[in-house]
N, C-alpha and C positions, 0 to 999 in steps of 0.2 A: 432629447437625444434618442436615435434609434439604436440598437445593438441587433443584427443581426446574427442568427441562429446559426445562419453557413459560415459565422466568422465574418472578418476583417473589421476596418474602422468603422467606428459610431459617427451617423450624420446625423446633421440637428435636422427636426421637422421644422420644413417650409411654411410658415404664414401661421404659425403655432403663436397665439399672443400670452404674455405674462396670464390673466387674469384666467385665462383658460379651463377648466378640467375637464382632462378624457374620460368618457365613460368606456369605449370600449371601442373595436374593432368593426367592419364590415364583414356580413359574409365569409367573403371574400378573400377578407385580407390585407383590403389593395387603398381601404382608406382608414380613418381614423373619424370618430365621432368625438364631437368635445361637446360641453354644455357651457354656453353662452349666457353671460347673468350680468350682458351690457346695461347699462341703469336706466339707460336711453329708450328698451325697449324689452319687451315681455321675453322670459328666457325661453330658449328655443335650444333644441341640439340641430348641431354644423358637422356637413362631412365635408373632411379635409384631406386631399393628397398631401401626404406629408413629403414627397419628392420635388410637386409642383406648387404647391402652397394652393391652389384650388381651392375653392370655398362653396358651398352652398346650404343653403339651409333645408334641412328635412323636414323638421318638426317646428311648431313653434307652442311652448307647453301653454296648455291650457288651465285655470284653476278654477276650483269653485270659488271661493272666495278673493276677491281681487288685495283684501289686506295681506294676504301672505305672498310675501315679496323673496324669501328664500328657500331656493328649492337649498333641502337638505339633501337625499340624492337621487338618482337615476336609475331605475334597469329599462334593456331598451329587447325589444324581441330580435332574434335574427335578423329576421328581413324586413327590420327597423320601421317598419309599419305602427308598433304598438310599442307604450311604453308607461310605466310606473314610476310616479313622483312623490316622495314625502318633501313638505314642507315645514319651515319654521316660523313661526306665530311668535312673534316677541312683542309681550305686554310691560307696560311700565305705568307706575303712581309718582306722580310728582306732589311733594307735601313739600308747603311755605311757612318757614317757622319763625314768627318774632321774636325778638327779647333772650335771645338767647345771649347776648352776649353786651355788656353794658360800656351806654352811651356815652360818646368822646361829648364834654362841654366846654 
């Protein structure tokens, strides 16, 4: 939802999806930046008319390492040209354990 500043009713933003997060504003003013972490495709920030649901894509992030799959967050410069990513590295050990528990005969 939007709330505007001069008052009156909150609109929803147009073409705003569930999975979405905003990082932050245009310039401007006049669009909205969200960070896209489609699974289908490398995350990228999207500006979006939040009046007309418009979409395009700005950026699409680039990583050094292709294993880390989740940008933790975003700063985006003004004039959205440059931008700063931390990501999350999630490591796991799988251990197979016999005998633990005794066999039905």
């Amino acid at each position: 939802m939007m709330y505007w500043l001069r008052g009156g009713a909150p609109e929803a933003v147009k073409g705003l999806q569930a999975d979405e997060m905003p990082v932050g504003w245009t310039a401007d003013g006049r669009a909205l930046i969200l960070l896209d972490e489609t699974p289908a495709s490398a995350p990228r920030l999207v500006r979006i008319d939040p009046e007309t649901g418009d979409r395009r894509v700005l950026i699409e992030l680039k990583r050094s390492d292709p294993v880390n799959n989740v940008v933790g967050s975003v700063v985006l410069s003004e004039d959205a040209s440059t931008y700063v990513a931390s990501y999350q590295d999630v490591q796991a050990t799988l251990f197979v354990v016999n005998g633990l528990l005794p066999r039905n005969k």
